[in-house]
C-alpha positions as CSV (number, residue, x, y, z in Angstrom):
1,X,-44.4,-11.4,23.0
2,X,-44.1,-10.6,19.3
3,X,-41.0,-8.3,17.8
4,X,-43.5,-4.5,18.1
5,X,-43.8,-5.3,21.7
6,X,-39.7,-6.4,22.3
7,X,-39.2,-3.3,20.0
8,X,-41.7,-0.9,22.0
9,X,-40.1,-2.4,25.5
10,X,-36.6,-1.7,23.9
11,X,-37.7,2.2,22.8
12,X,-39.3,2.7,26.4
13,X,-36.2,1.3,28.5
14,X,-33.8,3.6,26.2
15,X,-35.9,6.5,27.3
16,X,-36.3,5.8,30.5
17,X,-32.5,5.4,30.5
18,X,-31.9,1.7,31.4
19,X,-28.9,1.0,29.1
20,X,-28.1,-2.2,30.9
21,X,-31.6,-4.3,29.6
22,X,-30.9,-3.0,26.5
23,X,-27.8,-4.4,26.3
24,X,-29.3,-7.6,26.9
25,X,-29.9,-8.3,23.2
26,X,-28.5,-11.9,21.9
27,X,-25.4,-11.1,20.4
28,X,-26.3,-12.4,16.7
29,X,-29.2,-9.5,16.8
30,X,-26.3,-7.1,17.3
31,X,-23.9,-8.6,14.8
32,X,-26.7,-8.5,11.9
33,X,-27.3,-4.5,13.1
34,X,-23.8,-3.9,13.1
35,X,-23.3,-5.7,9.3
36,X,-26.7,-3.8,8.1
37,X,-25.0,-0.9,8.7
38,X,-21.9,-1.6,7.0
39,X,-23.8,-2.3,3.4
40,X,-25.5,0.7,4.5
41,X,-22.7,2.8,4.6
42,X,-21.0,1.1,1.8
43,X,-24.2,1.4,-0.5
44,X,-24.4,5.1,0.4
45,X,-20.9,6.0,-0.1
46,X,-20.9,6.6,-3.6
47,X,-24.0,9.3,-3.1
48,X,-22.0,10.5,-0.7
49,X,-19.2,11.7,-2.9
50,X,-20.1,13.7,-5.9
51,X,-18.1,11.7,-8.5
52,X,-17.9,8.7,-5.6
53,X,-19.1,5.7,-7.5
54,X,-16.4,6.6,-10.7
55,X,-13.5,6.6,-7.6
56,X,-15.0,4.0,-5.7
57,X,-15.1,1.6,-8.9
58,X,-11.1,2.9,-9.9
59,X,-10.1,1.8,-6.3
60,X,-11.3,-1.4,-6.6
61,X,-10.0,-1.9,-9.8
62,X,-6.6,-1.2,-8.3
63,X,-7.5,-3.6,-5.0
64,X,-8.3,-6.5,-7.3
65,X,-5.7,-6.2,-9.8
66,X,-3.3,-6.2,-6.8
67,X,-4.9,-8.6,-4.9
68,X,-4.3,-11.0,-8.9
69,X,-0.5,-9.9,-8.8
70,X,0.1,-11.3,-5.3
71,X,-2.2,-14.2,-5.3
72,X,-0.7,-16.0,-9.1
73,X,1.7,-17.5,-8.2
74,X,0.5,-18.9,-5.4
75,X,-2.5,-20.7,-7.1
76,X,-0.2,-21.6,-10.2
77,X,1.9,-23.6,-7.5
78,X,-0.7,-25.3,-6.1
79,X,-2.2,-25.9,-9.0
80,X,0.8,-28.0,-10.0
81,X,1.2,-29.7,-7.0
82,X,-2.3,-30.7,-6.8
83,X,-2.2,-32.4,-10.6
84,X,1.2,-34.1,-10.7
85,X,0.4,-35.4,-7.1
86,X,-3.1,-36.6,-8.7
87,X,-0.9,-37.7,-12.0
88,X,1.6,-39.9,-10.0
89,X,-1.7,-41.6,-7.9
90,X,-2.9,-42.5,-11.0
91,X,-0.4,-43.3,-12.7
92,X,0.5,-45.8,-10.5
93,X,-3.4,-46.9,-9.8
94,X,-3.3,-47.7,-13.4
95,X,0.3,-49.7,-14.2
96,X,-1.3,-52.9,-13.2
97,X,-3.6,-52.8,-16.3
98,X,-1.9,-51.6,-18.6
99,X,2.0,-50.6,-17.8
100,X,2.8,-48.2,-20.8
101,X,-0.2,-45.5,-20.1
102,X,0.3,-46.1,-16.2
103,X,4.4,-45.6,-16.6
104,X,3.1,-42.1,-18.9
105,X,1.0,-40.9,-16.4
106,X,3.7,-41.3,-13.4
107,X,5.7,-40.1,-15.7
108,X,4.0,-36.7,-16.3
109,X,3.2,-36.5,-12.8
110,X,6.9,-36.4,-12.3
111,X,6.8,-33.9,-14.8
112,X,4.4,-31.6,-12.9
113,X,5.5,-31.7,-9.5
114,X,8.9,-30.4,-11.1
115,X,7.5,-27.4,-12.7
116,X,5.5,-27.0,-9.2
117,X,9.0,-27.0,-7.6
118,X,10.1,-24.4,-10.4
119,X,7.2,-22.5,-9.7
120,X,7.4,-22.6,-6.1
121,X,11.7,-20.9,-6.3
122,X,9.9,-18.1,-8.7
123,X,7.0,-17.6,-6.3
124,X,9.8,-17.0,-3.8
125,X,11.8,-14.5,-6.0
126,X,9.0,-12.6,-7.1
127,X,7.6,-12.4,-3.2
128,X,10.8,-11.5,-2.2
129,X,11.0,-8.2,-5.4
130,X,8.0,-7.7,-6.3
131,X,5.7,-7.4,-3.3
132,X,7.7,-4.7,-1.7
133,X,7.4,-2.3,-4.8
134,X,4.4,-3.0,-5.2
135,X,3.4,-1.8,-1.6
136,X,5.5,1.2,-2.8
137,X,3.6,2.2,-5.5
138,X,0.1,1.5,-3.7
139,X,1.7,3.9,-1.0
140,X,2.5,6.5,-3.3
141,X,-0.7,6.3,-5.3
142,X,-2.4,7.1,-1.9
143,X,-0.3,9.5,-1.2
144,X,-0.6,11.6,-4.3
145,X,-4.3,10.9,-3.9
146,X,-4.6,12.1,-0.6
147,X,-2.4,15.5,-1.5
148,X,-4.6,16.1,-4.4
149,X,-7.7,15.8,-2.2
150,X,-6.2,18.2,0.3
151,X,-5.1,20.7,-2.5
152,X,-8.8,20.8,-4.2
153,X,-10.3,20.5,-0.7
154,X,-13.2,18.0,-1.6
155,X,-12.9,15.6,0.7
């Protein structure tokens, strides 16, 4: 049985009112339905909205540059780790040929895994400040958005 036949089967049992063979489909069938219709949805929104795509694009300027804030310091720290910890290993992989270059590289490993400790306390402090205003001003921004919206009733 090709697809026009599971198709025509499909259309004749929804007509007929037999929900439950319907509702046989695999799973993945459904999941791939489901996700075309989200980049439907998501394609269409900005044709949609008469000014939708200039909004759409501001809003996910906002997202992205917030999504950078939060996510900086986090990479900067692992960063960090990840290169002294690969500094040290080498360093000492290397001490038995030659001491003075392998003693250098421990020692800048050293070096990095201390600023990775550095950066890990400011990652904390900025967390601990920072996130919470910035959660404020998203807030607000959506606020004012959604009174402005309300006031010029085009949404």
């Amino acid at each position: 049985m090709n697809e026009k036949d599971l198709s025509k089967n499909t259309m004749e049992e929804i007509s007929e009112g037999n929900i439950e063979k319907v509702e046989e489909q695999p799973k993945n069938k459904k999941a791939l339905r489901d996700l075309l219709v989200i980049v439907l949805i998501l394609a269409a929104f900005p044709i949609v909205l008469r000014g939708g795509g200039a909004v759409l694009g501001v809003v996910l300027a906002i997202m992205v540059a917030a999504a950078t804030i939060v996510m900086l310091p986090f990479c900067v720290t692992l960063g960090l780790l990840f290169a002294g910890g690969l500094e040290v290993f080498a360093g000492i992989r290397s001490l038995s040929e030659s001491g003075g270059n392998g003693a250098t590289l421990i020692g800048f490993g050293i070096l990095l895994l201390g600023l990775a400790v550095l950066t890990l306390f400011l990652s904390f402090k900025f967390y601990k400040k920072c996130i919470p205003w910035l959660i404020r001003k998203i807030k607000g921004f959506s606020d004012k958005t959604k009174k402005f919206a309300e006031e010029s009733e085009k949404i």
